[in-house]
C-alpha positions in Angstrom: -50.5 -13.6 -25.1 -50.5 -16.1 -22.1 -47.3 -17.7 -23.3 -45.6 -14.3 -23.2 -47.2 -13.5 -19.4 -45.6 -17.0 -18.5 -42.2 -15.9 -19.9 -41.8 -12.7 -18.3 -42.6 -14.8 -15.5 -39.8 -16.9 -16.6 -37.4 -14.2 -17.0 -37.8 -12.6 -14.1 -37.8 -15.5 -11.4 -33.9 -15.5 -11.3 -30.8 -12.5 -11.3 -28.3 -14.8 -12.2 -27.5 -13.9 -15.5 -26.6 -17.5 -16.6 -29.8 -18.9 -15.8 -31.4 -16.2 -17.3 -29.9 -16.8 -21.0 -30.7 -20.7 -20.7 -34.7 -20.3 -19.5 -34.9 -17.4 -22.2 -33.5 -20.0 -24.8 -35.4 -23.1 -23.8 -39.1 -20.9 -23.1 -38.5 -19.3 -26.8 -37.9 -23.1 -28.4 -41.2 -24.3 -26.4 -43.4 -21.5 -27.2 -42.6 -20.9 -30.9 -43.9 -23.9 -33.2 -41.3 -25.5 -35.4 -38.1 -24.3 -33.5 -35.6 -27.1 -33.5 -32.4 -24.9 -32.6 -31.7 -21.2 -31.1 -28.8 -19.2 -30.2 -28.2 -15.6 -28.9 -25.6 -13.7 -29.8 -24.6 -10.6 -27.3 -21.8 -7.8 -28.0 -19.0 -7.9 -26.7 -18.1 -4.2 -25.9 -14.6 -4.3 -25.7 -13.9 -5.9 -29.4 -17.3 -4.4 -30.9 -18.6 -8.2 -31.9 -21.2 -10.3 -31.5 -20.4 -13.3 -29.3 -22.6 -16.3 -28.7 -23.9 -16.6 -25.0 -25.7 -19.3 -24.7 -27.4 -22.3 -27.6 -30.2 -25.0 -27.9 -29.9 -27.8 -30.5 -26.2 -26.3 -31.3 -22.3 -27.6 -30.3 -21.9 -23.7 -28.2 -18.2 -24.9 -28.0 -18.1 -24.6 -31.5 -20.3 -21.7 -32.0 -18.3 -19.6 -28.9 -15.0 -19.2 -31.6 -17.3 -17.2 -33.8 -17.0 -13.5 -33.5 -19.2 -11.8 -36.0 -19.0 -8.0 -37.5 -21.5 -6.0 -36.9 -22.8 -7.2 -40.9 -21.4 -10.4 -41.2 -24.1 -13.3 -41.8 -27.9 -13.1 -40.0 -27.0 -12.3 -36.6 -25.1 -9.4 -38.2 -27.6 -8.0 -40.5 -30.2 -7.9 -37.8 -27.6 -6.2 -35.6 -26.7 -3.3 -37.8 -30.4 -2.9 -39.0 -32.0 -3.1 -35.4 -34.4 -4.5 -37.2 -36.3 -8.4 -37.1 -35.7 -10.4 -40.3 -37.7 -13.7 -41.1 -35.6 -15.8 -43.5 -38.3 -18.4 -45.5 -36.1 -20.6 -46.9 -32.7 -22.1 -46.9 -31.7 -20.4 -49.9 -32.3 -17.2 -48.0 -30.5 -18.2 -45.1 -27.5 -19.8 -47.5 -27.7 -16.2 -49.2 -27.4 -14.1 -45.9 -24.5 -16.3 -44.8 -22.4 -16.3 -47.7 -20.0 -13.2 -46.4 -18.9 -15.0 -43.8 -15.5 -15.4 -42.6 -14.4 -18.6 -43.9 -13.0 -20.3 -40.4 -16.3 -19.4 -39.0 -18.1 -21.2 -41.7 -16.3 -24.1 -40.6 -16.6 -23.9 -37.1 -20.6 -23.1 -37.8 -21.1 -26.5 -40.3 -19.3 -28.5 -36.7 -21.8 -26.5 -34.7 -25.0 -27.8 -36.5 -23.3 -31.2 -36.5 -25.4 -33.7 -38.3 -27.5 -31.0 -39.5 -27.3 -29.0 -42.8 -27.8 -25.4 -43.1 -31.1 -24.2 -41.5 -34.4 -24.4 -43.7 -35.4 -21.3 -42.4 -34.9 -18.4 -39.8 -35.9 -15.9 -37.5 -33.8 -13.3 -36.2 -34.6 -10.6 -33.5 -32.4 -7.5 -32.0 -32.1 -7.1 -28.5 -32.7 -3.0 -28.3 -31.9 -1.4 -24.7 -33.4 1.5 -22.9 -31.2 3.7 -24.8 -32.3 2.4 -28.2 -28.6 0.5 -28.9 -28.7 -3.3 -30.1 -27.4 -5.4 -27.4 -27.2 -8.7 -29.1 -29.1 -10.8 -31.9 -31.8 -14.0 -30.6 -32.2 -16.2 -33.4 -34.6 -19.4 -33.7 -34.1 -22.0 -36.6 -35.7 -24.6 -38.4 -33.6 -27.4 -39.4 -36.6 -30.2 -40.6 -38.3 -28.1 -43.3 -41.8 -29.2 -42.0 -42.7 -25.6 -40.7 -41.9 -22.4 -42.1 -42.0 -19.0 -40.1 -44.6 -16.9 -40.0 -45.2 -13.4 -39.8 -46.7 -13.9 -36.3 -43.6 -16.1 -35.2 -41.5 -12.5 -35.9 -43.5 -10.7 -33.7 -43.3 -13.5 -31.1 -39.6 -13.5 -30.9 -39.6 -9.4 -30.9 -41.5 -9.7 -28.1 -39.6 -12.1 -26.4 -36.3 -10.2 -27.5 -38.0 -6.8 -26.0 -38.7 -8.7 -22.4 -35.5 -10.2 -22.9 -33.6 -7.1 -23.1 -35.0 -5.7 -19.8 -34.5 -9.3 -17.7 -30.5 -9.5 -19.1 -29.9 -5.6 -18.4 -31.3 -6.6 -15.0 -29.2 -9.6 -14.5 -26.3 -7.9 -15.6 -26.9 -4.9 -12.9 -27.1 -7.9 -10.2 -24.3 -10.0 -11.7 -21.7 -6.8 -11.4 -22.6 -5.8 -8.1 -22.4 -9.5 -6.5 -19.5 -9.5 -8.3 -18.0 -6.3 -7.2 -19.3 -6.7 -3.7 -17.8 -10.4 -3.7 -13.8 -8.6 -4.8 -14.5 -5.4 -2.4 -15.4 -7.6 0.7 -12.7 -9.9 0.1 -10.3 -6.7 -0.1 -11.8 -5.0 2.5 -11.5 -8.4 5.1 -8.0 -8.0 4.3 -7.4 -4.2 4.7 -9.2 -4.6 8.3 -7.3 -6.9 9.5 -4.3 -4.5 8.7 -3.2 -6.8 5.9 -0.2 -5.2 3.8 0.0 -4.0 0.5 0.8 -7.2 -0.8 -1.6 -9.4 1.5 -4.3 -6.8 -1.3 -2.8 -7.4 -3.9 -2.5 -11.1 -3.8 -5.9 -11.5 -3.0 -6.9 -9.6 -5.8 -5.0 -12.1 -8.4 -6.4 -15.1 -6.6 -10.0 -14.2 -6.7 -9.3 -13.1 -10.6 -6.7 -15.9 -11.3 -4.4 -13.0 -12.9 -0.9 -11.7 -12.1 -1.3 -7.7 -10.2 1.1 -5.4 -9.9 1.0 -2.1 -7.9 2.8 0.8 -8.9 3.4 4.3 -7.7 2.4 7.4 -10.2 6.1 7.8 -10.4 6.4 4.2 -12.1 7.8 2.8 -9.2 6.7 -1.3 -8.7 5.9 -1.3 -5.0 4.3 -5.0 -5.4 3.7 -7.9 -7.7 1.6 -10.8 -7.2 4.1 -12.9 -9.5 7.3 -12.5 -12.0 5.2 -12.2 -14.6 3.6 -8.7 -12.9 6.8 -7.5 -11.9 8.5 -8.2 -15.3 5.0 -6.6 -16.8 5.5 -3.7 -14.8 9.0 -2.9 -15.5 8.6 -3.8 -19.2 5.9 -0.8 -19.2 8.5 1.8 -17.6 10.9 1.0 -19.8 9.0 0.4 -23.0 5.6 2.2 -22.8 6.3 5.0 -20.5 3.6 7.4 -22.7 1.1 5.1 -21.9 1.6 4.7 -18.0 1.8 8.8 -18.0 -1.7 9.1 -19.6 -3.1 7.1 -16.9 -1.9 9.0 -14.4 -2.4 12.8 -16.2 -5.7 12.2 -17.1 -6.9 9.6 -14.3 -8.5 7.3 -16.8 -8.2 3.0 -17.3 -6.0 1.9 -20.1 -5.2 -1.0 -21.9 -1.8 -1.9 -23.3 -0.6 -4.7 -25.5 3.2 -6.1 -25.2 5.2 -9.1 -26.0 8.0 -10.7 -23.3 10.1 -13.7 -24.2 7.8 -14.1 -27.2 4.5 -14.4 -25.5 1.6 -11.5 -26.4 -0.3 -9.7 -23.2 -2.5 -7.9 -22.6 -2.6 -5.1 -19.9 -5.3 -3.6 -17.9 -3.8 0.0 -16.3 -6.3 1.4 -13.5 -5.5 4.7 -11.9 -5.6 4.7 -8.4 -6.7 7.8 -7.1 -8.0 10.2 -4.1 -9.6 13.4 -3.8 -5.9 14.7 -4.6 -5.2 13.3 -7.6 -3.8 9.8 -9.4 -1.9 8.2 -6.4 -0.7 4.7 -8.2 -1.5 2.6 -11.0 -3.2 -1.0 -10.3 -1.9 -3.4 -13.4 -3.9 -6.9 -14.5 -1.3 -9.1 -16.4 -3.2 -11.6 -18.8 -2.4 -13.4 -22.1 -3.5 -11.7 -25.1 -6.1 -14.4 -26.3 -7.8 -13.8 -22.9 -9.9 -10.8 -22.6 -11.0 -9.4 -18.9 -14.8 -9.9 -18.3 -16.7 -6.5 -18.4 -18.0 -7.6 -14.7 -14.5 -7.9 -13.6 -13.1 -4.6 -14.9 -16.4 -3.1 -13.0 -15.6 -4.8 -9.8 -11.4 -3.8 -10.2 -12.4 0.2 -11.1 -14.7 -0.3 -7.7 -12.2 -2.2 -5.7 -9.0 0.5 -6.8 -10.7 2.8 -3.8 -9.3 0.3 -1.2 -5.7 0.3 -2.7 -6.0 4.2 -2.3 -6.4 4.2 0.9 -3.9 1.6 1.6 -1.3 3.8 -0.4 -2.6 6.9 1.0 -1.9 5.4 4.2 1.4 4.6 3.3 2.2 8.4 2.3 0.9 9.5 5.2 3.2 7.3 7.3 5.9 8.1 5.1 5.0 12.1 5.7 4.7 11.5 9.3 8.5 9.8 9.8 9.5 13.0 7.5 7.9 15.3 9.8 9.5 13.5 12.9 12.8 13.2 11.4 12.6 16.9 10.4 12.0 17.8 14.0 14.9 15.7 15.2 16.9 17.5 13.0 16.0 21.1 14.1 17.1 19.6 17.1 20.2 19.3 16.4 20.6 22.4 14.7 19.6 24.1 17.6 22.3 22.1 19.7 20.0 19.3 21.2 21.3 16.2 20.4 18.8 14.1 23.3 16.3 12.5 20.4 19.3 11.9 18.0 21.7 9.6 20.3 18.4 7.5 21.0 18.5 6.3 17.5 20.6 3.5 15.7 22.0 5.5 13.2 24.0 7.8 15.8 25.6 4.7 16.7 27.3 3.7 13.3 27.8 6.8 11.5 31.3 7.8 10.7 30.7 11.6 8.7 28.1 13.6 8.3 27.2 16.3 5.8 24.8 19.4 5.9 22.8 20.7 2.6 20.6 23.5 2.0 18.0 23.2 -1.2 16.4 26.6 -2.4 13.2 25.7 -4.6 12.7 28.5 -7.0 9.7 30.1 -7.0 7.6 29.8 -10.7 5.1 33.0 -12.1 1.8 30.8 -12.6 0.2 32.2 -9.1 -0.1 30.5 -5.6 -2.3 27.7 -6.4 0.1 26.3 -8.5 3.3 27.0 -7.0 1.6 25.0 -4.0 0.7 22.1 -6.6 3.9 21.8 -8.0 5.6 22.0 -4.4 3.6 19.3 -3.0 4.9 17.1 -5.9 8.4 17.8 -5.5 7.6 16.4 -1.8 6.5 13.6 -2.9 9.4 13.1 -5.5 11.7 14.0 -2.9 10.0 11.3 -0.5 10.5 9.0 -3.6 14.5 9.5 -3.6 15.2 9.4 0.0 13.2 6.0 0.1 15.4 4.7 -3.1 18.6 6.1 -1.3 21.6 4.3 0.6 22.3 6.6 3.1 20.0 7.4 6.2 18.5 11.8 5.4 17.0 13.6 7.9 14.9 16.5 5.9 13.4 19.2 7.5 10.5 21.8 5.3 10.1 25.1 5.8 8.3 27.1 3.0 10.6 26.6 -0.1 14.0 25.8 2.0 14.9 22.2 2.7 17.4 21.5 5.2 19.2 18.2 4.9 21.7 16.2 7.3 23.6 13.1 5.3 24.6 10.0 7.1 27.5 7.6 6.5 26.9 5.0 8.5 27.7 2.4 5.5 31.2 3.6 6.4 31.8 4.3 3.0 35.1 6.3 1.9 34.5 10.3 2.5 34.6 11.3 -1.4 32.7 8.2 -2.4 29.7 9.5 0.6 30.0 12.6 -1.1 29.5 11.6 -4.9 26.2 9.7 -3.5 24.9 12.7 -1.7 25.9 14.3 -5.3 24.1 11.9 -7.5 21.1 12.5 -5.1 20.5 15.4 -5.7 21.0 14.7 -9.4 18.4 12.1 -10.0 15.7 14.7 -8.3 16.8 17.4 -10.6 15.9 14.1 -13.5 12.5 13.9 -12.1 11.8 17.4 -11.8 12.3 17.7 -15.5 10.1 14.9 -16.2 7.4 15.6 -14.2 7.5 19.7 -14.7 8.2 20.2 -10.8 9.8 23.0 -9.5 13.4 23.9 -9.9 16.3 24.1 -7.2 19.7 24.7 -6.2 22.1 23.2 -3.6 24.2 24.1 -1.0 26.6 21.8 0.5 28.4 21.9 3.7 31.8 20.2 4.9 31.7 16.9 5.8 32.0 16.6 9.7 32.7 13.7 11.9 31.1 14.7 15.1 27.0 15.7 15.5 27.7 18.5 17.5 29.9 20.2 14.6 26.4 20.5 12.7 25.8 23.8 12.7 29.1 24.6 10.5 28.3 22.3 8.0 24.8 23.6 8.3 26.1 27.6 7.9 28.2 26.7 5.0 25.5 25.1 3.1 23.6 28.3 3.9 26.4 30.2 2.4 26.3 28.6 -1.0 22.9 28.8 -1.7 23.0 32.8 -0.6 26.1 32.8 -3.3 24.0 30.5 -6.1 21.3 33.6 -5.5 23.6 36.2 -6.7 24.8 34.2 -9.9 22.4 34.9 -13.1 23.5 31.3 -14.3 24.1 29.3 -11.1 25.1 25.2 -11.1 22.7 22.8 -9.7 25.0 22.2 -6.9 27.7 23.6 -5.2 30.0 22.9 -1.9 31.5 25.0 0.4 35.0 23.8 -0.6 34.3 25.4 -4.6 32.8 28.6 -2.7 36.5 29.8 -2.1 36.8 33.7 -1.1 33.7 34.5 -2.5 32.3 33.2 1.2 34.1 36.4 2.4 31.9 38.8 0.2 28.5 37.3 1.1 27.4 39.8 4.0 29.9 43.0 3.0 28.2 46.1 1.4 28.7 46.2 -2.0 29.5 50.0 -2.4 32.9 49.0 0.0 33.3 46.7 -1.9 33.1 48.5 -5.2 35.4 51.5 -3.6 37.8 48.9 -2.9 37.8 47.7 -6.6 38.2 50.8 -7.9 41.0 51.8 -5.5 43.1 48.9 -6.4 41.8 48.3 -10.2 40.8 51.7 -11.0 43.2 52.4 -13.1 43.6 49.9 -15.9 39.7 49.5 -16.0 39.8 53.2 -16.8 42.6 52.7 -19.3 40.4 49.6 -20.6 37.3 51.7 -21.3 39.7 54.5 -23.0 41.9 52.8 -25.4 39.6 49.4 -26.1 41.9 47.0 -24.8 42.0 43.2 -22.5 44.1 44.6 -19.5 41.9 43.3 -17.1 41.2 40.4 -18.8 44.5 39.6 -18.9 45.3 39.6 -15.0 42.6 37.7 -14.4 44.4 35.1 -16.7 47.5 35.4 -15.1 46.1 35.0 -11.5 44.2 32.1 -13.0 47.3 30.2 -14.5 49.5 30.8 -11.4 51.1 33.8 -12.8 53.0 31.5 -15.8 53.4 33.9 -18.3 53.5 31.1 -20.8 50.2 29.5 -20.1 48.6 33.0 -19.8 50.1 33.9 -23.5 48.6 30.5 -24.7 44.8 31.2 -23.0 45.2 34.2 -25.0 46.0 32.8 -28.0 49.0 35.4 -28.2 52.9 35.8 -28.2 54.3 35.7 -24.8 55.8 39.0 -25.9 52.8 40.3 -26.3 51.8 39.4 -22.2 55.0 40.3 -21.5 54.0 43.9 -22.3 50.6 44.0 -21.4 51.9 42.9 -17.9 54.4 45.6 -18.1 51.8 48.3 -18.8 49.2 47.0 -15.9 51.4 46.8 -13.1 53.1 50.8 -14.4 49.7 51.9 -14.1 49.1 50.2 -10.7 52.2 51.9 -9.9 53.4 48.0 -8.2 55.9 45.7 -7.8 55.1 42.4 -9.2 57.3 40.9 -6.8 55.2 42.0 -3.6 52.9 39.1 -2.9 50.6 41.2 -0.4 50.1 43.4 -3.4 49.2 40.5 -6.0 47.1 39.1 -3.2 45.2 42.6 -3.2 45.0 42.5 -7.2 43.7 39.1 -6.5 41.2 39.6 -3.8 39.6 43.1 -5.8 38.9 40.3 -9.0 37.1 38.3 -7.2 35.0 41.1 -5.8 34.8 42.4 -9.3 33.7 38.7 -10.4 31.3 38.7 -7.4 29.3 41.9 -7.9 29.1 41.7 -11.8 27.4 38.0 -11.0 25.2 39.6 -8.4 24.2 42.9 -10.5 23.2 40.4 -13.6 21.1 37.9 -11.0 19.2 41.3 -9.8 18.8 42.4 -13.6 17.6 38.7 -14.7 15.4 38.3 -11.7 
């Protein structure tokens, strides 16, 4: 009894988990008669096997490239059973070794060294508070002068049961020194306004890993080394299912890849606020490394200081949004003070106006406002990835936009940017299920203080796009045509005027079951080319011929009179216009 009383002693006079595994190996070999050798075998959670921590009387280089099963050999037995075995002889201990894996038969034999197989054995679970085996402590007799005893069982139980409670104890004091050690060294950094990648290199020093810091749109904002960065981009392009689980469901993640050859292993932690996943911290290591458990505890705890640096960020970034969206309604209301004070007045040759309309989904308010905030922050995400210089300015679910060339860029080329801007949001929303939109676009001006009629006629589209049941993504003023001249009329004028200039062959349509109206339109829309009308119609030109003939005797007009053909024109497009808006107002 007073040898156990001095162990516990033993046990507990040190935290550091090291020390603890060699006094618990070298007070088991002195108290227990007959022990020559002993060696503890802890799980490794990560790859579910046993793993041997620390040895007396054995080569523990030799011994650490044995990873048993939860069955294989003594140690594994004892494991599975939770249960002390005493092995008497060495046929027993031959007999309860047999199964296992060959290479660690060999790597056992060089770990006894001069030694043959023990004479006999005692083998002793390590059971935690919860009842689960931690590990296996075993004590052998290589000599064959002593054999085991009942009472040498229930020694080493014992000393397994105190040395469950002294490693679990080590192990809490290990992983906070150890997280404490990571978190101060981050936080040092992030006080004395370090960047992002002051953080992140900091982090791969004191781990002696590659990092990588990504947005939860998969965006690499920092790498420590190539190696991160080509990690990272490997991951978007290759494993993008994996990247989107840490980020839906906020959990850590690991990933396995090969580059140029070479096998890795990655370690995905979400990085995350009160609002949700934010970013994505990545570990880079070779696949015959594993991360110590201590370490992935000190990362998970360390991951809150890269949130607030990238919260920071956002809010920055949200803060030169907000300015730049004031400095816009500036402009728009004619005060152009703020705007000549910055560089970009200074070089920009054009200008363009847009107008986005987000459109409004049916799952309630709270998350409309959810999925609005993310198209922010994707919207944020473009404009930072974007050539051009955008002033944005927010109000409910219209954006206002101002485009600057000051790349001096060719006019059509500035405008197939702005285009492909748009574009790649409407890609994202898809992806990430935001909300969907529509765009206006304005003329292209050369002067600031000719914004507000680029700024009208983006305006103008999107009131148009709003009356169409299937409306484009996009659409400029230039492709709005004369339907900019219907927007604000009444649509029973208009409708009188229709029927007072079309009246009459939509009547005789209706009556007799024919195309007449069809037709004009055709003809209007091929320049009045009876030949290329006859061909849209997939007719004889004979055939137009007299379906022209019949329209224009029931207009009661003269082909030739191009006010009149301009009328017939005009009262299409009106005709075009309401039967676009009457189907929006029916859809909607």
């Amino acid at each position: 009894m007073l040898s156990l009383v001095n162990a516990a002693q033993v046990l507990t006079s040190t935290l550091d988990i090291n020390q603890v595994l060699e006094k618990l190996m070298s007070e088991v070999l002195n108290v227990i008669d007959g022990a020559d050798a002993g060696v503890l075998f802890m799980l490794n959670t990560r790859t579910n096997r046993l793993i041997a921590k620390h040895a007396i009387g054995y080569n523990l280089a030799h011994l650490k490239k044995i990873h048993l099963a939860s069955n294989e050999g003594m140690t594994g037995k004892v494991f599975s059973q939770k249960k002390a075995f005493r092995f008497h002889s060495s046929d027993d201990v031959t007999e309860s070794m047999s199964d296992l894996f060959p290479l660690y038969e060999e790597d056992y034999t060089k770990a006894v060294g001069n030694f043959a197989y023990p004479k006999s054995a005692v083998c002793a679970p390590l059971l935690d508070k919860s009842n689960t085996c931690i590990g296996v402590l075993t004590i052998v007799n290589f000599s064959g002068d002593t054999q085991f005893e009942n009472n040498d069982l229930m020694m080493l139980q014992a000393f397994a049961n105190q040395s469950s409670i002294a490693i679990e104890n080590a192990k809490l004091f290990t992983q906070n020194e150890r997280s404490k050690r990571i978190y101060d060294a981050l936080t040092r950094v992030s006080l004395t306004r370090g960047r992002l990648s002051d953080m992140t290199d900091t982090l791969a020093s004191l781990l002696g890993q590659p990092v990588a810091i990504m947005t939860d749109f998969h965006d690499v904002l920092v790498a420590s080394s190539p190696i991160a960065k080509h990690a990272a981009e490997f991951l978007v392009e290759q494993q993008l299912e994996h990247l989107n689980t840490v980020v839906q469901q906020c959990v850590q993640y690991q990933v396995h890849i090969t580059i140029d050859q070479d096998m890795y292993v990655n370690y995905l932690f979400p990085i995350h606020t009160e609002r949700g996943v934010i970013g994505m911290l990545l570990i880079v290591m070779h696949n015959h490394l594993q991360m110590d458990p201590l370490d992935l505890f000190a990362v998970e705890q360390a991951s809150a200081l890269f949130a607030l640096q990238l919260a920071e960020q956002e809010k920055e970034l949200e803060i030169s949004f907000k300015y730049d969206g004031y400095l816009l309604q500036q402009l728009l209301n004619l005060d152009f003070t703020g705007f000549y004070k910055r560089q970009e007045a200074l070089q920009t040759t054009h200008f363009l106006c847009a107008t986005l309309q987000l459109q409004e989904n049916t799952y309630g308010v709270v998350q409309t406002k959810k999925q609005q905030q993310q198209f922010s922050k994707l919207l944020y995400r473009a404009t930072r990835l974007f050539s051009f210089p955008i002033f944005i300015s927010e109000h409910d679910f219209h954006y206002q936009f101002l485009f600057l060339n000051n790349l001096q860029v060719p006019v059509e080329q500035f405008k197939e940017h702005i285009q492909q801007f748009f574009e790649l949001i409407d890609k994202d929303v898809n992806i990430y299920n935001s909300l969907s939109f529509h765009v206006g676009l304005g003329r292209v001006f050369e002067s600031i203080e000719n914004i507000t009629s680029s700024h009208r006629d983006s305006k103008k589209c999107i009131d148009y796009l709003q009356t169409l049941e299937q409306a484009p993504l996009i659409l400029s003023y230039e492709k709005l045509g004369p339907y900019t001249l219907f927007l604000n009329n009444d649509p029973q004028e208009m409708a009188e005027y229709i029927a007072l200039k079309l009246g009459p062959i939509i009547k005789y349509d209706n009556h007799h079951k024919t195309d007449l109206l069809y037709t004009l339109k055709l003809y209007f829309l091929h320049n009045q080319s009876r030949k290329h009308t006859a061909e849209a119609c997939f007719v004889h030109i004979n055939t137009i011929k007299y379906r022209l003939q019949t329209i224009f005797s029931l207009l009661d007009v003269n082909e030739k009179n191009g006010q009149i053909m301009f009328e017939l024109n005009l009262a299409l497009y009106m005709q075009s216009y309401l039967q676009n808006a009457k189907l929006a107002k029916t859809d909607k």
